[in-house]
N, C-alpha and C positions, 0 to 999 in steps of 0.2 A: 530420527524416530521421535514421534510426541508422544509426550504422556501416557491418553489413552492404550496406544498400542504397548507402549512397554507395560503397563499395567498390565494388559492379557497375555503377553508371554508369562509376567512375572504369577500371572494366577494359573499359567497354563503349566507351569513347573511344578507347584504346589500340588496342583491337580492329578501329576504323573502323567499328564496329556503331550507333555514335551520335557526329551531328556535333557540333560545337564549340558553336556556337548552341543547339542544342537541351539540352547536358548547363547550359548557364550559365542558361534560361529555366527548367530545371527546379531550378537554384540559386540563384533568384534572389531567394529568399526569406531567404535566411541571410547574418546570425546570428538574424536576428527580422523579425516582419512588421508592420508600423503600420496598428492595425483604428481609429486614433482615439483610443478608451477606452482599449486593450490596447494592449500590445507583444508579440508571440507569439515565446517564444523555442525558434526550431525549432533552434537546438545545442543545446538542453539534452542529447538524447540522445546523441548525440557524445561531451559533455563529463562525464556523469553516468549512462548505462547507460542511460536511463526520459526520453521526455520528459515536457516540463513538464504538470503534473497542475494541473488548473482546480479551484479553491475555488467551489462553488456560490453558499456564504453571500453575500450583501451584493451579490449583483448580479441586475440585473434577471436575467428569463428570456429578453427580449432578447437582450440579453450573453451569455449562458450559448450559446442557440443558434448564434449566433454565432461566439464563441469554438472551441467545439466541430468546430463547421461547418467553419472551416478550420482545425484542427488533424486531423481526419481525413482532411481531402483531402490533409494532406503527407504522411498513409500511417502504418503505426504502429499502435501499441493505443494508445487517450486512454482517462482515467481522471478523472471530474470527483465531486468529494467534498462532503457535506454539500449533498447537493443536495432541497429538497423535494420529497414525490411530486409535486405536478402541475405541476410545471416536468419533473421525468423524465418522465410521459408526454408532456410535448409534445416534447422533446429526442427520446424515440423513435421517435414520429409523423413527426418532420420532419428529422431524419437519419439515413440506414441504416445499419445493423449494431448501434445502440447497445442495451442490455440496462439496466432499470432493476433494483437491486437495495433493494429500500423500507424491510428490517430495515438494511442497512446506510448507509441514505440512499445509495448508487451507483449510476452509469453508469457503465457502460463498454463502452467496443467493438472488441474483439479480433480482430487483423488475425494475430499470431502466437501461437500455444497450446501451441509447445512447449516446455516447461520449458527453462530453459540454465543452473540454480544448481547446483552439484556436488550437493547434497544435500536434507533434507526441514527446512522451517519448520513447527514442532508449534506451534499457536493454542492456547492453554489458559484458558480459563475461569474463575474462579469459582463465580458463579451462573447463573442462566438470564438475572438482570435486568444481567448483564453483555455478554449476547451479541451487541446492536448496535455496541457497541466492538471486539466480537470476529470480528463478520462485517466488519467496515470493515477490521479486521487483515489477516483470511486474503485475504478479496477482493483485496484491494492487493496483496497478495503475489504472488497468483497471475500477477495480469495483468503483473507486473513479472517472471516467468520463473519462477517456481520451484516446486516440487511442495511441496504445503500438505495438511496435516493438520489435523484438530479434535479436540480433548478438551474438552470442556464438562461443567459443573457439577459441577466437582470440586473444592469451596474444602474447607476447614482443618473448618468445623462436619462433617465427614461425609470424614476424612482418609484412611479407607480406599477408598475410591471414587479416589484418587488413586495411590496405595500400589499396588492391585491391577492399576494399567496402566504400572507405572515402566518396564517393558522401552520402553516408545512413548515414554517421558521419553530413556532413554539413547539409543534409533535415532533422534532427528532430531539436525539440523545445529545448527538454531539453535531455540529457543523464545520467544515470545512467551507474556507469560504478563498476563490481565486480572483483575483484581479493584477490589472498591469496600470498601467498610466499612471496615473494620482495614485494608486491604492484605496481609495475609498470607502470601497465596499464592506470589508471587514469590521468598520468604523461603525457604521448605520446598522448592520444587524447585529453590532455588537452589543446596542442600545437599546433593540427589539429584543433580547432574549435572555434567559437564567438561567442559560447552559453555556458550557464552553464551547467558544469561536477558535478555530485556529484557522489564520490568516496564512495564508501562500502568494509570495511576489511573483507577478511572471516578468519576463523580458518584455512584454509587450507594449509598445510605446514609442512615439517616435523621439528626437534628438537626446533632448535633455531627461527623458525618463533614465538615461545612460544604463542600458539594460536590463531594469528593472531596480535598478536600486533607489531613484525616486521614489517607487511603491512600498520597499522595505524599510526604508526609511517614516514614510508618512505610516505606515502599519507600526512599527516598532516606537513613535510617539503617539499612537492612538489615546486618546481620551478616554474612551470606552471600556471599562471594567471588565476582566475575564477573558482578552485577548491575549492568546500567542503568536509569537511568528516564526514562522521557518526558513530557510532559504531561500533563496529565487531560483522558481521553475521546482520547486522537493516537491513533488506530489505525493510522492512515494512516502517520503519522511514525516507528511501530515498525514497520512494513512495510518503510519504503523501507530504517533501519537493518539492518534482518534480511536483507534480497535486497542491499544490497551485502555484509553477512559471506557469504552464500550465495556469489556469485559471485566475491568477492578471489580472486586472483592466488597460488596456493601458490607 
C-alpha cells in the first residue's frame, strides 16, 4: 500500500464512507505478510516512495508467481528483476496486467503511469552490448514515477555521436550513464554536466575487463565531479538512486 492510497482509506474512514472493520481487514497485511518462504513487506512503499521489488534470480517460478501474485493484489506497480524468459511468460499467463520485458530480463505490471519525479532521467549507453543494463535502467525508472529518456550507443570510441546530443545531456534531471570496457563514459559526461551522473559497470568486455570490474574500477577513480557508482550490471540499483534524486524534497 502507498501513501496516496492509505491516505483515502484513511479519509475514507473519517468520511463514514468505510467502516472500522473493513479499513483494518484491508490493513491487515501491514508491515509485511508471511507466504512461509517470504516475508512481503507491503510498507516498503510507505517508507521508501516504491514497494518492495522481487529478485527473480534464485528462486523457484513457484516463488516468483507467488510472490508476485500477492504483491499485486495489495495494489501498486510490482516490479520483479532478473527474471528468466519462461518463468515471465508463465508470470504473464497467470497474473494479470503483468508485461514481460526479455532485453531487460523484466516484469512489471503498472497500476499508476503517471510520472510524479520533478524532472527527466537520461539512460545513456555506451554500446549496443550495454543495453540490457540499460533497458533494466530506464524500465526501473519509469515504473518508479519518472519520465525516462534513452541515448544509446554513444561511448568515447565514436565521441562525437555524444557531443552532437549534449543539449539532451544538460535537459535531464538526473543521468544514468552504462558502460563496460574501459568505463569511460561516465567520465566525459560527467564533465559535460551540473547534475548528478550515476555510473553503471557492465560485464561487457573482453579478457582483462575481468567482468566488468576494469569498468568499476576506472568509474570509481573518475576525475569528474558528481559521479557515483554502483555495481556491475545494478540497473536496477541506479534506478531506484536516480527516482529518489528525481523526486527529493526541494
Amino acid at each position: 500500500m502507498d501513501r496516496k492510497r492509505l491516505e483515502e482509506l484513511l479519509a475514507a474512514v473519517r468520511r463514514g464512507d468505510c467502516a472500522v472493520d473493513v479499513a483494518l481487514e484491508r490493513l491487515r497485511d501491514l508491515p509485511y505478510e508471511d507466504l512461509g518462504f517470504a516475508q512481503l513487506d507491503h510498507h516498503r512503499a510507505l517508507r521508501n516512495g516504491f514497494p518492495e521489488v522481487i529478485l527473480g534470480e534464485g528462486k523457484t517460478p513457484e516463488q516468483v508467481l507467488a510472490i508476485a501474485g500477492r504483491m499485486a493484489d495489495a495494489g501498486g506497480n510490482v516490479l520483479v528483476t532478473r527474471l528468466a524468459p519462461d518463468v515471465g511468460e508463465r508470470l504473464v499467463g497467470a497474473v494479470a496486467g503483468f508485461e514481460y520485458h526479455p532485453a531487460a530480463r523484466l516484469a512489471v505490471r503498472r497500476v499508476s503511469t503517471e510520472p510524479s519525479g520533478r524532472g527527466t532521467i537520461l539512460v545513456v549507453s555506451a554500446g549496443t552490448a550495454d543495453v540490457p543494463v540499460a533497458e533494466e535502467a530506464a524500465i526501473s525508472a519509469d515504473v518508479m514515477g519518472n519520465r525516462v529518456e534513452r541515448l544509446y550507443d554513444v561511448g568515447v570510441a565514436g565521441i562525437h555521436r555524444l557531443l552532437d546530443r549534449r543539449q539532451r545531456l544538460w535537459d535531464a534531471a538526473v543521468l544514468i550513464v552504462v558502460a563496460g570496457m574501459e568505463g569511460a563514459l561516465p567520465s566525459v559526461v560527467g564533465g559535460l554536466v551540473d547534475r548528478p551522473v550515476i555510473a553503471v559497470p557492465t560485464s561487457v568486455g573482453y579478457g582483462t575487463s575481468l567482468g566488468g570490474l576494469a569498468a568499476l574500477l576506472g568509474m570509481l577513480n573518475t576525475c569528474a565531479a558528481g559521479v557515483v557508482v554502483v555495481n556491475i550490471d545494478n540497473g536496477f540499483g541506479a534506478a531506484a538512486a536516480a527516482s529518489r534524486m528525481n523526486h527529493a524534497r526541494g
